[in-house]
C-alpha positions as CSV (number, residue, x, y, z in Angstrom):
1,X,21.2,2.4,100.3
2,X,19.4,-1.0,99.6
3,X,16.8,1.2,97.3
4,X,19.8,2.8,95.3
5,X,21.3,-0.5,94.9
6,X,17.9,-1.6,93.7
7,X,17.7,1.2,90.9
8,X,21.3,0.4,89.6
9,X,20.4,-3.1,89.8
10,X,17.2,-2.1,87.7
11,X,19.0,-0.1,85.4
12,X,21.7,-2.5,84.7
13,X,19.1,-5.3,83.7
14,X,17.0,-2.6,81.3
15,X,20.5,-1.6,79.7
16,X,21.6,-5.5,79.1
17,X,17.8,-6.3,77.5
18,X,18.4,-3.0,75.3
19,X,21.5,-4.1,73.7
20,X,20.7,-7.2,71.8
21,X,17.8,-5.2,70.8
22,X,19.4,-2.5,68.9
23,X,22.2,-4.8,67.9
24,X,19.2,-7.0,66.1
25,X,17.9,-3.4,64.5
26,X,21.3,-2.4,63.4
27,X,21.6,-6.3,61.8
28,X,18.3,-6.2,60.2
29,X,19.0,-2.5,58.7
30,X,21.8,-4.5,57.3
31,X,19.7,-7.1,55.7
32,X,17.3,-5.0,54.6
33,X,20.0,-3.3,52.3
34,X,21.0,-6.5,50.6
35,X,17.6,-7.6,50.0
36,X,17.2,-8.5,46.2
37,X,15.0,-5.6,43.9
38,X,11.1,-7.6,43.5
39,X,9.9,-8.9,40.6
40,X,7.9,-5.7,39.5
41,X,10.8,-3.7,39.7
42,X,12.9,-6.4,37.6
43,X,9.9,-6.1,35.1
44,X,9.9,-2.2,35.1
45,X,13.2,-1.5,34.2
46,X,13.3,-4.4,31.3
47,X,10.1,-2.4,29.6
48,X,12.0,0.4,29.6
49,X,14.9,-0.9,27.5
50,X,14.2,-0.3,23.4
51,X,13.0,-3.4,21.7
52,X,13.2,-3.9,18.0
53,X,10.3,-3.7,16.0
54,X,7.9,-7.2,16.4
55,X,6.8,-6.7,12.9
56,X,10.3,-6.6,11.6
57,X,11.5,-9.6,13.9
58,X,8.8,-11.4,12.1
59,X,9.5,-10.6,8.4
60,X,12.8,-11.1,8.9
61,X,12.4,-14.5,10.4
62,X,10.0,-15.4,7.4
63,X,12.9,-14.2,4.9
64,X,15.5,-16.7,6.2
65,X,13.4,-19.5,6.3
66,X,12.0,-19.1,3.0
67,X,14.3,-17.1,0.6
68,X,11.2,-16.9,-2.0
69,X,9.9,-14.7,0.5
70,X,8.4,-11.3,-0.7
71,X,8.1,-8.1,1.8
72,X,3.9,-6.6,0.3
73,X,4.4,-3.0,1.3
74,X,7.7,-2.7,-0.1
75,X,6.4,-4.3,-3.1
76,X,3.6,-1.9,-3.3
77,X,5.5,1.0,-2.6
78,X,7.8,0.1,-5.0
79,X,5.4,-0.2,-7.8
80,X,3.6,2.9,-6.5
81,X,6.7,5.1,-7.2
82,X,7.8,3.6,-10.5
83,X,5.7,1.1,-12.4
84,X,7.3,-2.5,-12.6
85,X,9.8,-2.0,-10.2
86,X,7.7,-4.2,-7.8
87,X,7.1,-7.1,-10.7
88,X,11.3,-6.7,-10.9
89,X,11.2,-7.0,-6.8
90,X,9.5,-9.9,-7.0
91,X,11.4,-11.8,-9.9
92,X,8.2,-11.2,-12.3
93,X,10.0,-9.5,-15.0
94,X,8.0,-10.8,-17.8
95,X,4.9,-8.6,-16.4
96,X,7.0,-5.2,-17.0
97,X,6.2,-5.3,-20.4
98,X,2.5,-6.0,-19.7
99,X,2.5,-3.2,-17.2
100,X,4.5,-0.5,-19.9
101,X,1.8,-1.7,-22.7
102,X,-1.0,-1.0,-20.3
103,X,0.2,2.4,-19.2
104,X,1.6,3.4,-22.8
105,X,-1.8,2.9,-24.2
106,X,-3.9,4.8,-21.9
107,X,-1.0,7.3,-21.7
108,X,-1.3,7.9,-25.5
109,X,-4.7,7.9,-25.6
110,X,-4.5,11.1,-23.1
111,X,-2.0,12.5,-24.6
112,X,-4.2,12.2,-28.0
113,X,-7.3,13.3,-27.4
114,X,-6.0,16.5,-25.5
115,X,-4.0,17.5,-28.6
116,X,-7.3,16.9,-30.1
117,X,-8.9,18.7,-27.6
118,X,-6.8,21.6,-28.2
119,X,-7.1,22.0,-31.6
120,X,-10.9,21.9,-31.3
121,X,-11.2,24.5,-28.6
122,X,-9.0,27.2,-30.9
123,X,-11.1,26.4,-33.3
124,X,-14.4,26.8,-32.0
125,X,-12.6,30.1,-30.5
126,X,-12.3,31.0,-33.9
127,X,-15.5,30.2,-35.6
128,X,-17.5,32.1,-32.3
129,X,-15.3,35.2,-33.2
130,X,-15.7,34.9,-36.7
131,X,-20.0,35.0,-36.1
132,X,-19.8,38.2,-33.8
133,X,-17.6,39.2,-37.2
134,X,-14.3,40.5,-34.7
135,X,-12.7,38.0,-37.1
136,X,-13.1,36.3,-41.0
137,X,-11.8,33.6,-42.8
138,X,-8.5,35.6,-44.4
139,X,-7.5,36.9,-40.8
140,X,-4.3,35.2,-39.2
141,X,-6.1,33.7,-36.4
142,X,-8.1,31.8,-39.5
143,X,-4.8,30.4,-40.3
144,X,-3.7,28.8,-37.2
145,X,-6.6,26.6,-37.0
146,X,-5.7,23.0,-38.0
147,X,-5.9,22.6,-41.5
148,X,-8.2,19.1,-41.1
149,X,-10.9,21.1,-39.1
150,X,-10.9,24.0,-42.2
151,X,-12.2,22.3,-45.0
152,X,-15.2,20.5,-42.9
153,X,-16.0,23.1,-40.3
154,X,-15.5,26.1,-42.2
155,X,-15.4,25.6,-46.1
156,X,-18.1,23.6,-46.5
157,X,-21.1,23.9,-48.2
158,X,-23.1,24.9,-45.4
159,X,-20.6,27.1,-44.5
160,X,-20.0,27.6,-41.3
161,X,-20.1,25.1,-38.8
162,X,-19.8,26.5,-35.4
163,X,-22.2,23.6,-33.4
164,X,-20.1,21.0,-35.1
165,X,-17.2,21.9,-33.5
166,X,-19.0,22.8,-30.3
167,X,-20.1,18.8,-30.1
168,X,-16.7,17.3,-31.2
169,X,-14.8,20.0,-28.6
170,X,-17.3,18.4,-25.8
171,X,-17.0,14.5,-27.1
172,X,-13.2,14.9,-26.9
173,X,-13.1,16.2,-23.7
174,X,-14.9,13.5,-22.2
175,X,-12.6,11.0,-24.2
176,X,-9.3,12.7,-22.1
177,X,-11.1,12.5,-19.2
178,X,-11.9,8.6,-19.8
179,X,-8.3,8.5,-21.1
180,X,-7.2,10.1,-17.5
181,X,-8.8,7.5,-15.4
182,X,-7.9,4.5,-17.4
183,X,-4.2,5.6,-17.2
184,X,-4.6,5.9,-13.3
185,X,-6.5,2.6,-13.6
186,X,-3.5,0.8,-14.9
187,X,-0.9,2.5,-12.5
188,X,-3.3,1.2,-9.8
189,X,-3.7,-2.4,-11.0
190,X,0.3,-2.4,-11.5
191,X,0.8,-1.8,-7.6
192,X,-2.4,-4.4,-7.1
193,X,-0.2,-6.7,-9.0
194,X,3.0,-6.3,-7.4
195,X,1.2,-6.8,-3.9
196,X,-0.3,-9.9,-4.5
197,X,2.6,-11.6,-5.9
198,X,4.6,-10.4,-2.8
199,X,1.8,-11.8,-0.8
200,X,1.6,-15.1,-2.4
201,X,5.6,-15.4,-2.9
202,X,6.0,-18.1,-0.6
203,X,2.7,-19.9,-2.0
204,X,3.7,-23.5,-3.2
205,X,1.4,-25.6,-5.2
206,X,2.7,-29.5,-4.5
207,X,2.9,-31.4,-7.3
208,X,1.6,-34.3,-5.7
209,X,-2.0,-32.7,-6.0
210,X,-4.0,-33.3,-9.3
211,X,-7.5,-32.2,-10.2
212,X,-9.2,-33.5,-12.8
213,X,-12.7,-34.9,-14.4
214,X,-13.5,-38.7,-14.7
215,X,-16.2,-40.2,-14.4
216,X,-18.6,-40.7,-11.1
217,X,-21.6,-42.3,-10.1
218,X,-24.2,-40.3,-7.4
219,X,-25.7,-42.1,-4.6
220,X,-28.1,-39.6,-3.7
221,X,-29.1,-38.9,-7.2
222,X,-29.0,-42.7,-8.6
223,X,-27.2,-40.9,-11.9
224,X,-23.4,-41.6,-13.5
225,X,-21.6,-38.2,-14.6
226,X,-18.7,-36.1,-14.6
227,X,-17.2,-35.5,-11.4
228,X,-14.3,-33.3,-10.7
229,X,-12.0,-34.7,-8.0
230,X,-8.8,-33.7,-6.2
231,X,-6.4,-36.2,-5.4
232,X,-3.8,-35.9,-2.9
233,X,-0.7,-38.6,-3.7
């Protein structure tokens, strides 16, 4: 009787320890859950949101500090699609002209010597078929040629000049291609242009800086000159 007595008393004591024990689990589980998220996982989810464009931030914030303020590539691209749209961009209108001169010339020059070109070709054309005799002088291919290249390349005294035209034909097509490439030379030097000035738009020359020559002795030489100095007032 004394040993049962003993195993309840046992019991009782292993039950009462057991209690507080789970009750601390049960408080901890609840602690646990209201536990703030760490730091990484803070960081984690704020990389995942969208952010704006760090290049864009920063022209932006360049524009409203300094309204002069020129964006280069849309500038360039500007200029790129239509010539002198980027000079009007970035309030250089005076150098439209420039640009129109530039492009009209080489343009016309093109436009020129192919007509040239053209003219010399069907004429050459001619004059070969008129050699092999599948053509002559009254036949009405004769009378298409231009009448400037008649009189020297096919009614002169020599008589027919067929390597003249060949050489003038070849010269002339050389002078389109040149024509070609200063054109594209121009287009490109008009987006050049408009970069630049989009690049130095916010460039200020103080006019408290002055440059100029007066004259200057040299210790290291023992001489008096010209020296060129920059002062800043």
């Amino acid at each position: 009787m004394q040993f049962l007595n003993k195993i309840i008393l046992l019991l009782c004591i292993l039950a009462g320890t057991t209690l507080p024990l789970y009750a601390q689990n049960t408080d901890t589980t609840g602690i646990k859950d209201t536990v703030p998220l760490k730091p990484d996982s803070i960081k984690a989810e704020t990389i995942l949101k969208p952010a704006g464009k760090a290049k864009d931030k920063y022209i932006d914030s360049v524009a409203r500090k300094d309204p002069r303020y020129r964006n280069p590539g849309t500038a360039a691209l500007r200029s790129a699609i239509l010539p002198g749209w980027g000079q009007v961009y970035n309030h250089k209108i005076w150098k439209v002209p420039i640009v129109y001169a530039a492009l009209g010339i080489t343009g016309g020059l093109f436009v020129d010597n192919l007509k040239w070109y053209k003219r010399f070709r069907y004429a050459f054309t001619v004059a070969s078929n008129i050699e092999l005799g599948k053509d002559s002088l009254t036949g009405p291919n004769y009378q298409k040629v231009y009448g400037q290249l008649k009189r020297p390349f096919f009614e002169g005294p020599n008589g027919l000049n067929k390597e003249g035209l060949r050489s003038n034909r070849d010269q002339i097509r050389q002078d389109v291609d040149y024509a070609f490439v200063f054109f594209l030379i121009a287009w490109g030097l008009n987006v050049v242009d408009a970069t630049v000035d989009a690049h130095l738009s916010t460039f200020d020359v103080s006019p408290k800086l002055s440059l100029r020559l007066q004259p200057g002795f040299s210790e290291m030489a023992n001489t008096s000159g010209l020296s060129l100095v920059m002062r800043i007032k």
